[in-house]
C-alpha positions as CSV (number, residue, x, y, z in Angstrom):
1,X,-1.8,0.1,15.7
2,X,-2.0,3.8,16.3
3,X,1.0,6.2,17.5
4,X,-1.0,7.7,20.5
5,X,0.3,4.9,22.1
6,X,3.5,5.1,21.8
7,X,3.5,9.1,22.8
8,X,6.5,8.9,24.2
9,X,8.8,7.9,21.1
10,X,6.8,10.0,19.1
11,X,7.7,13.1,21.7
12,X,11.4,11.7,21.4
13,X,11.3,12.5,17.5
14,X,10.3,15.2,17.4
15,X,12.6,16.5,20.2
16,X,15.4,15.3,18.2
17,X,14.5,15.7,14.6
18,X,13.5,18.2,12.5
19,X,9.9,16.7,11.9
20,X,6.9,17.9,13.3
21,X,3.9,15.8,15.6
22,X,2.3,15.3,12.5
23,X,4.7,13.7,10.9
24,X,6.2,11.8,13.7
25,X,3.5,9.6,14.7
26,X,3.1,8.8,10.4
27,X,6.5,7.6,11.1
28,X,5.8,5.8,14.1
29,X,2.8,4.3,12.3
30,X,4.9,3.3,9.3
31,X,7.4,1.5,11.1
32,X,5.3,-0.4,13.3
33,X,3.3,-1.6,10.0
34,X,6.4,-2.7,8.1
35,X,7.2,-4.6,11.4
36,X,3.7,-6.0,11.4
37,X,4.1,-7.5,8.0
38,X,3.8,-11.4,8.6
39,X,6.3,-13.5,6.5
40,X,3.8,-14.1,3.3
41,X,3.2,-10.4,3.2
42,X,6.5,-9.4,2.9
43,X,8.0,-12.4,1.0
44,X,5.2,-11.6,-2.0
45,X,6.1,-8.2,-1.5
46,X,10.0,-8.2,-1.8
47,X,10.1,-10.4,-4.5
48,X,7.7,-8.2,-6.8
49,X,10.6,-5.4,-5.6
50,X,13.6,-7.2,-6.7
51,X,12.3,-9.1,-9.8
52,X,11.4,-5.2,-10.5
53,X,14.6,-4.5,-9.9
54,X,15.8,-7.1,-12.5
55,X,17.0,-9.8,-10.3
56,X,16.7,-13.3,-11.3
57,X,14.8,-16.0,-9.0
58,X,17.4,-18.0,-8.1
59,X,19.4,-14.6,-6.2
60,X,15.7,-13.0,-5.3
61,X,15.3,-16.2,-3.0
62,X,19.1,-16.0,-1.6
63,X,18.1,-12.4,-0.9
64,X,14.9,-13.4,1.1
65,X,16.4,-15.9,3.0
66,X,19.2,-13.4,3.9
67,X,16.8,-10.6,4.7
68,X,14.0,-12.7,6.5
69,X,16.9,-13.7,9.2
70,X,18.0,-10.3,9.5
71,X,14.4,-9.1,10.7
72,X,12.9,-8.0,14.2
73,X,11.3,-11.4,15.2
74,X,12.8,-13.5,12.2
75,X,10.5,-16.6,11.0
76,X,11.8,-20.5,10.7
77,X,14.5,-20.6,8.4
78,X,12.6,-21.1,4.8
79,X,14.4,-23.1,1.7
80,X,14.1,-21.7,-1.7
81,X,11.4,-24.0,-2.4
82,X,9.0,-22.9,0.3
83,X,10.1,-19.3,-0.3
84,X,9.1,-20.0,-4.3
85,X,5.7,-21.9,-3.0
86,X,4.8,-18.3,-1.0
87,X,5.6,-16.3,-4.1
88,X,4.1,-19.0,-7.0
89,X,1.4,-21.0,-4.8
């Protein structure tokens, strides 16, 4: 999705923000993508974070859970088992 259309939040950073044009709209665009991320995306993706961050399975999948619920449009609750299923196939 691009930031020219969402001018107006882009025109809101930078009036209140340091950043420039330029840099707003990246911002824009990053945010939106992260948003974008369907569940397998960012399941795979945070556990590859948090095992490199030296967490074991079992409290990687607690932390999914926990963080999955937290998000924008949050996905069915998943157990542990269909969380390791994204992750392992």
């Amino acid at each position: 999705m691009s930031a020219v259309r969402h001018e107006d939040l882009i025109t809101h950073l930078v009036r209140s923000t340091p950043l420039s044009r330029g840099e707003a709209a990246r911002v824009v665009d990053e945010v939106i993508a992260y948003f974008g991320e369907g569940t397998e995306a960012f399941v795979r993706r945070r556990h590859t974070e948090l095992q490199g961050g030296g967490l074991t399975n079992d409290r990687i999948f607690a932390q999914l859970g926990a963080e999955l619920a937290a998000r924008r449009v949050a996905p069915p609750e998943l157990s542990a088992r269909q969380l390791r299923r994204i992750v392992y196939g």
